[in-house]
C-alpha positions in Angstrom: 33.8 48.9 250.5 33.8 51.9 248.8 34.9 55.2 249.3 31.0 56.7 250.1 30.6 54.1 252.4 31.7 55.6 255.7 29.8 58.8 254.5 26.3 57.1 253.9 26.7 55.5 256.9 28.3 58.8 259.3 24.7 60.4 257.7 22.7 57.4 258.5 23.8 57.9 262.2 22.7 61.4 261.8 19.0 60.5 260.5 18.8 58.3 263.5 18.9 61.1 266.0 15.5 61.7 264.4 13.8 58.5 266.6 12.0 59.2 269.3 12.6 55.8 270.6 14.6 55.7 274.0 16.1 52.0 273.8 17.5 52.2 270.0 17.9 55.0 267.4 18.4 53.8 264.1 18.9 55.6 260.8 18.3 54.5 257.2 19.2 55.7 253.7 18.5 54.0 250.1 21.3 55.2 248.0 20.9 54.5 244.0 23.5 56.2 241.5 24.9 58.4 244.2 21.8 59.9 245.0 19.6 59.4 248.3 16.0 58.5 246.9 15.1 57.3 250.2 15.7 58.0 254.0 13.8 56.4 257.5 14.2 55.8 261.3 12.5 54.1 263.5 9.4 55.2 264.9 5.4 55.2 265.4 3.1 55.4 262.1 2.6 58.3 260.5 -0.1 60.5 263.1 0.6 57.7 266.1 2.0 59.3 269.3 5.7 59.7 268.9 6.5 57.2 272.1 8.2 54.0 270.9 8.0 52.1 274.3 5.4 51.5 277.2 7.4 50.9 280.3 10.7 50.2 278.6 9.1 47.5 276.1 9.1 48.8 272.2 5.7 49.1 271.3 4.7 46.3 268.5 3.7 48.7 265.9 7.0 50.7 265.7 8.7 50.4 262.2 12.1 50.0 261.9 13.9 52.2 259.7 14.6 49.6 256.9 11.0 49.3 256.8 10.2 53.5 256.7 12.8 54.0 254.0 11.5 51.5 251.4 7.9 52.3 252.0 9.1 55.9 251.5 10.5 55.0 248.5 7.7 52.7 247.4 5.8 55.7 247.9 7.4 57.9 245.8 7.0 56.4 242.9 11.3 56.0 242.7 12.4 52.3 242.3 15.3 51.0 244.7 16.0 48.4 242.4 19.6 47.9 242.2 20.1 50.0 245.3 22.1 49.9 248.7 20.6 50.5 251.6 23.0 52.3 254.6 21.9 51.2 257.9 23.2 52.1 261.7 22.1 48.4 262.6 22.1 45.5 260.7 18.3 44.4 259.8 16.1 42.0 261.2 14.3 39.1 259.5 11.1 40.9 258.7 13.1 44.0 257.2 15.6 41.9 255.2 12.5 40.3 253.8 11.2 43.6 252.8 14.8 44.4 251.4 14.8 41.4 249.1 11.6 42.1 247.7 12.7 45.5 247.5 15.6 45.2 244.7 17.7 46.6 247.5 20.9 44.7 246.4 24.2 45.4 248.6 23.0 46.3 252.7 26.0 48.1 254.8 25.5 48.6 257.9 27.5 49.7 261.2 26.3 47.7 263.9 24.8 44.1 264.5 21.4 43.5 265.7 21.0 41.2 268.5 19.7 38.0 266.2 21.6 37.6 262.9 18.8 35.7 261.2 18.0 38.7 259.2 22.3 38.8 257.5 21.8 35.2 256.9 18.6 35.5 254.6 20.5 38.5 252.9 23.0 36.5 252.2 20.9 33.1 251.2 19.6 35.8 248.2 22.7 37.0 247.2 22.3 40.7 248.3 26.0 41.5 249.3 26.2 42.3 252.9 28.9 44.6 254.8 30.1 46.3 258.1 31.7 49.3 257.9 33.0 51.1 261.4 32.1 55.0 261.4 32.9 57.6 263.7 
């Protein structure tokens, strides 16, 4: 851990009150060289109604925020290559994918997800992986 770690995270809690989804509010920021380049939550596409859920259910479209911050970034034209990437819930398999490919290298994150499939792959490509508790 170091000493930015609880800080990233504290403002990746922040983003998340950004969702519109009722079940789950999760934040994301890319960090590289001390900077944010990149920052998501979850939520509809860009010009979709801002409801996440249809009688409690998430709908199937809704990006998590792994996946808005790297597209964000993607878009930008910045590289996260290198990276780490400060989430309030550790990722799924389909965002952990999109990490690898991502150059994200080091994920921390402050909460788990309900399957752990998505640490394991992390892990299996050698991006370091870590919990860190925030207030």
């Amino acid at each position: 851990m170091n000493k930015f770690d609880e800080k990233y995270i504290r403002m990746a809690k922040i983003w998340a009150t950004n969702s519109y989804c009722k079940r789950r509010q999760v934040g994301a920021l890319i960090v590289k060289d001390k900077m944010i380049i990149s920052d998501g939550y979850n939520g509809t596409p860009s010009g979709f109604e801002n409801d996440c859920e249809d009688n409690n259910v998430t709908k199937p479209y809704v990006l998590h925020a792994e996946a808005n911050a790297i597209t964000k970034v993607a878009k930008s034209g910045n590289s996260s290559e290198g990276a780490t990437l400060y989430v309030t819930a550790s990722p799924c398999i389909e965002c952990a994918k999109l990490i690898i490919q991502s150059g994200i290298k080091r994920v921390v994150y402050s909460e788990e997800y309900r399957l752990d499939d998505g640490l394991k792959l992390l892990s299996r490509a050698g991006i370091e992986v870590e919990k860190v508790e925030a207030e």
